[in-house]
C-alpha positions in Angstrom: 15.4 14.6 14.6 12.7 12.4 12.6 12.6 8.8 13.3 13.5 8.3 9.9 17.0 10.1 9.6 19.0 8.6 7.2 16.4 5.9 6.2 16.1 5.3 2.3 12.3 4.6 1.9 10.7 3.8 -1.1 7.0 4.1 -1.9 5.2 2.1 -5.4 2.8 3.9 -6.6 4.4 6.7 -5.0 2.3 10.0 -6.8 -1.0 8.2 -6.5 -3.7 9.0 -3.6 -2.2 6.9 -0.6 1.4 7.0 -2.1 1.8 10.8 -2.7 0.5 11.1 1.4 3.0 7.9 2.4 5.9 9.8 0.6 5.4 13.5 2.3 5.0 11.3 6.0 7.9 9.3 5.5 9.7 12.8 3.9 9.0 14.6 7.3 10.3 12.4 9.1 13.3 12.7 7.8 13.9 9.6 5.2 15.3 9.9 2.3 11.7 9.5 0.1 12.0 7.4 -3.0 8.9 8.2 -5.0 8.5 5.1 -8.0 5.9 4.8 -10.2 4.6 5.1 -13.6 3.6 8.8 -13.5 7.1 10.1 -14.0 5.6 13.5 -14.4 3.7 13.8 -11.2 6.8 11.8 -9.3 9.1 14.6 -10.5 6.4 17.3 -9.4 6.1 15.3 -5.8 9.9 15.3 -5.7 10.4 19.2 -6.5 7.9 20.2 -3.9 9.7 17.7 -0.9 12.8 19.2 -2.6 15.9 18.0 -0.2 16.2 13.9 0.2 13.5 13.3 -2.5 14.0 11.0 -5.7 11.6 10.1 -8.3 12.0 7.1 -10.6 9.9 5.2 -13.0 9.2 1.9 -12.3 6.5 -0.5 -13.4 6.4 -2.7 -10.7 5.3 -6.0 -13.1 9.0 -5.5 -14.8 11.9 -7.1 -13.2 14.0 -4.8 -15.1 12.8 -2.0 -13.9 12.9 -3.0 -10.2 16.3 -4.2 -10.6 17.4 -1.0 -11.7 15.1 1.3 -8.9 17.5 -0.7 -6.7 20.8 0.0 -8.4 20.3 3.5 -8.9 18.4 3.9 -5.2 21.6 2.3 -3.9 24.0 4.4 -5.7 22.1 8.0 -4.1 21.3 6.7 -1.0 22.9 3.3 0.1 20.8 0.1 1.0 17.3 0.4 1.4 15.7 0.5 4.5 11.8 0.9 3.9 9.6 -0.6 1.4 5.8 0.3 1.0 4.4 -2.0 -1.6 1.5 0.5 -2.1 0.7 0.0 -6.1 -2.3 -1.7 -6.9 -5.0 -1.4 -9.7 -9.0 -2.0 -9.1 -10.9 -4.1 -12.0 -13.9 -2.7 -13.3 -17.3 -4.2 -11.6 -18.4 -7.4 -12.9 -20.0 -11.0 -12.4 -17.5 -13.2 -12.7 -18.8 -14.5 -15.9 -18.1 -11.2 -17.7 -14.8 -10.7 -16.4 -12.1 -11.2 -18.9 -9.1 -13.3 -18.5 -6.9 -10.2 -19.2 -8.4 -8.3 -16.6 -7.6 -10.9 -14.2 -4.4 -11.0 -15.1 -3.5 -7.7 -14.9 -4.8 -6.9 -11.4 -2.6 -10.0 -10.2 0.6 -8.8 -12.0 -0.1 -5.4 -10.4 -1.6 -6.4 -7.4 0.7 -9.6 -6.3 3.2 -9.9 -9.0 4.4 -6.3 -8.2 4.5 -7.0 -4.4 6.8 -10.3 -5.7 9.0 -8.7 -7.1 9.5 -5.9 -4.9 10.3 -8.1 -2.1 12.6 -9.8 -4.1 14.7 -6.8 -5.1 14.9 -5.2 -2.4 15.6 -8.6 0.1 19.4 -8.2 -0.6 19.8 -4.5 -0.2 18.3 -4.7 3.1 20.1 -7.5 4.2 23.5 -5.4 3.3 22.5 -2.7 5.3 21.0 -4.9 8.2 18.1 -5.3 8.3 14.5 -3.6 7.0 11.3 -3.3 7.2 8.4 -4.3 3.8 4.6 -3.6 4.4 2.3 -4.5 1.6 -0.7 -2.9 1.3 -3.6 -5.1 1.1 -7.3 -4.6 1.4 -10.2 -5.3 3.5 -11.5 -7.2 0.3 -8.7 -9.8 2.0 -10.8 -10.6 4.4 -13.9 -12.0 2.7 -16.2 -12.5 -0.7 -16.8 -8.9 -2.1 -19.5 -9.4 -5.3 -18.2 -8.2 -8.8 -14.6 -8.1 -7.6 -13.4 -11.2 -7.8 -9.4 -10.1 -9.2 -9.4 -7.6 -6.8 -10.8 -9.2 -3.7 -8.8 -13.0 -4.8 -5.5 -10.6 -5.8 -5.4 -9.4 -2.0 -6.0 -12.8 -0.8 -3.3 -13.8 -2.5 -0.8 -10.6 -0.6 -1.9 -11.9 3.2 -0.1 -15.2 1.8 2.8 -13.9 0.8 3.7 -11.6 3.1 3.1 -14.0 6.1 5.7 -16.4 4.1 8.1 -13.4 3.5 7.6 -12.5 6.8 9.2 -16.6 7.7 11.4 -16.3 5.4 13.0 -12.9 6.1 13.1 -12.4 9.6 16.3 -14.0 11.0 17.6 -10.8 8.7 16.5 -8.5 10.8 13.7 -8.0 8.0 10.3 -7.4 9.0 7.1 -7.9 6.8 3.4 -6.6 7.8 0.4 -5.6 5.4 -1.9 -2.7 5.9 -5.8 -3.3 5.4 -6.9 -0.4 4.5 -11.3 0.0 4.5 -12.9 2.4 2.7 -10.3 5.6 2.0 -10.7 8.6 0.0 -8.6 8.4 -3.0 -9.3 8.2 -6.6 -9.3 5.0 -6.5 -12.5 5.0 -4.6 -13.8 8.3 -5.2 -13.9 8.1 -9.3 -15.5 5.3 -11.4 -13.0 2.7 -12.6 -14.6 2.6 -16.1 -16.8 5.5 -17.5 -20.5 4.8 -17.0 -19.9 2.8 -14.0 -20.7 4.0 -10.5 -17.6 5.0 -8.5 -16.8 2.5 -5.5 -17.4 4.9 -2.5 -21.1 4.9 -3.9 -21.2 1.6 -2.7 -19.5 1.8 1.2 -21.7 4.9 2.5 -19.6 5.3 6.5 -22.9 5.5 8.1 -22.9 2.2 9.3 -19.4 2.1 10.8 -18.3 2.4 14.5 -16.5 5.0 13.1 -18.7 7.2 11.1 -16.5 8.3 8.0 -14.5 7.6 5.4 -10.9 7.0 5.6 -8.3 9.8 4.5 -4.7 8.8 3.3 -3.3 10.2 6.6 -5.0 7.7 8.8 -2.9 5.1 6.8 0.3 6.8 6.9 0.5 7.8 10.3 -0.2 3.7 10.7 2.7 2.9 8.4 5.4 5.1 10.4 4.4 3.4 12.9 4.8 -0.2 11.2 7.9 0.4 9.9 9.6 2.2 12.7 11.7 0.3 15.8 8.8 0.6 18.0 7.0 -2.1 16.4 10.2 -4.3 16.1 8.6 -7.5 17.2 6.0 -7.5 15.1 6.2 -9.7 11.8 3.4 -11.2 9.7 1.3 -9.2 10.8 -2.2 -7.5 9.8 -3.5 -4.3 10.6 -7.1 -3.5 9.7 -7.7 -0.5 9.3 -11.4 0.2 8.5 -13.7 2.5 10.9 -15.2 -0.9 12.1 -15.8 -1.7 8.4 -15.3 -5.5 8.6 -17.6 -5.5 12.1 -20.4 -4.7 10.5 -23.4 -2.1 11.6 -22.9 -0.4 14.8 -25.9 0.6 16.9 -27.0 4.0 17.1 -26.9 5.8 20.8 -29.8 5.3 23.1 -30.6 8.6 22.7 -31.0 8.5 19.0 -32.7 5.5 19.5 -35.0 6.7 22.0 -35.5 9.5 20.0 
């Protein structure tokens, strides 16, 4: 039996790089997978291949319509939420801050902190009915200090350590638990292709040499992190952030002595 059984979990952003990898993990566990997002075709083709316990359903997480009715008709195939995995997010193209437009700045905090919002928000009550829950939000390195030509970005996941450490007061005598994921450097399309045509792609920028741990980040790492998050064995943690970066954020690690002697 997974440690999931009987769990409704639902995953924003759910067909995407991370999401797609969050949604199989949480699916072999034995949860019954929500996959939401925008992509309705590549949800459905997600959902087909889980097959048994997996639902896809659009949602664009900046509409409170559309959460309030994920929740309705989640509730009405599976009962009350248990998981949510506030994994959407958008990247703004690279820019100074003086040639970054107001609606690009917008949009990355409607996506990036608006959606988290909301999310919490709808899915607060269901939780509660079924007692208790657990939200993780997933954040960003870029929370943890100035990153040059990213200011939505970087200033949107500022923004998600806030709220989640007040969600986190807020929900907790509910038996509702909520924690944010950092996540470095991971391959996804996200990082791996440019966010604009013509510009470099944002692994170009974060070569792994450096890091304690010599590589980039795959979705896995982050998922097996978020079972873990989520499950009853880290029931007393609340507010809580987990970095999770190769030793990103520590900077350059020393090489060996051998390969220094060398």
């Amino acid at each position: 039996m997974g440690r999931y059984e009987g769990q409704t979990v639902i995953v924003t952003g759910g067909s995407g790089g991370m999401g797609s990898s969050h949604a199989q993990g949480y699916h072999a566990e034995g949860a019954n997978v929500v996959i939401a997002g925008r992509d309705d075709d590549a949800g459905r083709d997600l959902a087909a291949r889980l097959g048994h316990r997996a639902l896809s359903l659009h949602l664009d997480v900046t509409s409170e319509d559309d959460w309030a009715a994920l929740v309705r008709d989640v509730e009405d195939r599976f009962g009350p939420v248990t998981v949510l995995v506030n994994n959407a997010g958008v990247q703004n193209p690279a820019a100074p801050i003086e040639h970054t437009e107001l609606r690009t700045w917008e949009q990355t905090f409607r996506v990036n902190v608006t959606g988290q919002f909301l999310g919490i928000r709808a899915v607060a009550p269901s939780m509660r009915k079924g007692g208790g829950g657990s939200i993780v939000n997933i954040a960003s390195t870029m929370a943890h200090g100035g990153t040059a030509f990213y200011a939505p970005y970087t200033a949107s996941k500022w923004a998600v350590r806030g709220l989640t450490k007040t969600a986190a007061l807020e929900l907790g005598r509910d038996d509702i638990r909520v924690n944010s994921i950092h996540p470095g450097v991971v391959s996804t399309p996200l990082i791996n292709e440019p966010t604009v045509a013509g510009q470099p792609a944002i692994a170009d920028f974060y070569s792994p040499d450096p890091f304690a741990v010599p590589r980039l980040g795959d979705p896995a790492d982050v998922t097996r992190l978020l079972l873990f998050i989520t499950s009853q064995d880290a029931s007393f943690a609340t507010g809580s952030e987990f970095v999770l970066d190769g030793g990103l954020l520590l900077g350059p690690a020393l090489r060996p002595e051998a390969d220094i002697a060398a």
